[in-house]
C-alpha positions in Angstrom: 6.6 -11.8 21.4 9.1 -9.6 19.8 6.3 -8.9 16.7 4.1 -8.0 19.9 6.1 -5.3 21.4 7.2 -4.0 18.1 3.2 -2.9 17.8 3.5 -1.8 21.3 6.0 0.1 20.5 4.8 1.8 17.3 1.1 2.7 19.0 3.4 4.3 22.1 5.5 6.6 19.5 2.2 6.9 17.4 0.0 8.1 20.4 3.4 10.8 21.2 2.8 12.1 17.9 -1.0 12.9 18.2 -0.7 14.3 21.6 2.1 16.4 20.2 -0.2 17.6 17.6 -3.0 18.1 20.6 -0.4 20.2 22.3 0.5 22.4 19.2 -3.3 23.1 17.7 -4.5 24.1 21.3 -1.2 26.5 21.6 -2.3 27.8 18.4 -5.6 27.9 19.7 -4.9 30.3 22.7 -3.1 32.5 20.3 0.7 31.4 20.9 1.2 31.0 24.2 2.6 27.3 24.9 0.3 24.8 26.2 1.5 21.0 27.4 -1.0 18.2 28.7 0.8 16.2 31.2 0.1 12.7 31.3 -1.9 12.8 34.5 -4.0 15.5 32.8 -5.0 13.2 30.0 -5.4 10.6 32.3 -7.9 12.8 34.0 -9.9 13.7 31.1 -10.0 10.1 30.1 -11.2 8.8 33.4 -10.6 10.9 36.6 -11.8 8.7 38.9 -9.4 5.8 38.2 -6.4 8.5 38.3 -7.4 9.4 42.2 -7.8 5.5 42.6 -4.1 5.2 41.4 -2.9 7.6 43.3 -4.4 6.7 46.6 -3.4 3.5 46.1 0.8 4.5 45.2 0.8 6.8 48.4 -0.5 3.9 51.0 1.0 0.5 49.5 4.3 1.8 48.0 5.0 5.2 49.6 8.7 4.9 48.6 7.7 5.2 44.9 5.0 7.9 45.5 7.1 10.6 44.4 8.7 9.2 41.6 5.2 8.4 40.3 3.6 11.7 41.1 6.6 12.9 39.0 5.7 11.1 36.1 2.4 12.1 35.6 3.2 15.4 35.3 5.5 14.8 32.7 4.2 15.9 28.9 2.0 13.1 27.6 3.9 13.3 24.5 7.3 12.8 26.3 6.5 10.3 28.8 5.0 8.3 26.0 7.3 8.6 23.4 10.5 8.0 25.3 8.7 4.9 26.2 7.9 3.6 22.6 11.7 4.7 21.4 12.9 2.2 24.3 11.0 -0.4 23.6 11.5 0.0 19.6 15.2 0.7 20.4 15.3 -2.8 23.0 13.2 -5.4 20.4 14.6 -4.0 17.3 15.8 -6.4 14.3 19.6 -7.6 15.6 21.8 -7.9 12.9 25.1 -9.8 13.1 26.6 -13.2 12.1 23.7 -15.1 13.8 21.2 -13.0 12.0 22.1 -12.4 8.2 
């Protein structure tokens, strides 16, 4: 299990790293000016239809959550899944100690 979510964890921070690189080539792109793909925008261009499923289905069976979720998305792709891998690396990493050496 722990093997598991180490990979888990190195695809998250490895999928950060190539939609940091998306971010900076298409800012180079348009000449300088800044641009950041939030994670509801790449989940658009993967498959729009399931986002608007998702969405629908957060506002009418957890409508408490709604905002926090609609918050998320449009967080950078490259943050949101990042700070996800780093906790995940960070939680199942190798314990050293007495029982452990």
């Amino acid at each position: 299990m722990i093997v598991l979510m180490r990979l888990i964890a190195l695809f998250l921070i490895l999928a950060a790293l190539v939609l940091l690189g998306m971010d900076a080539v298409s800012s180079l792109e348009r000449g300088g000016e800044i641009t950041v793909r939030s994670a509801g925008m790449i989940w658009s261009l993967i498959h729009p239809d399931s986002l608007n499923g998702f969405k629908d289905w957060v506002a009418h069976n957890v409508p408490a959550a709604a905002q926090g979720v609609y918050s998320a998305l449009e967080m950078p792709g490259w943050g949101l899944t990042g700070v996800v891998g780093v906790l995940i690396a960070f939680i199942f990493s190798r314990r050293h100690g007495p029982d452990n050496a």
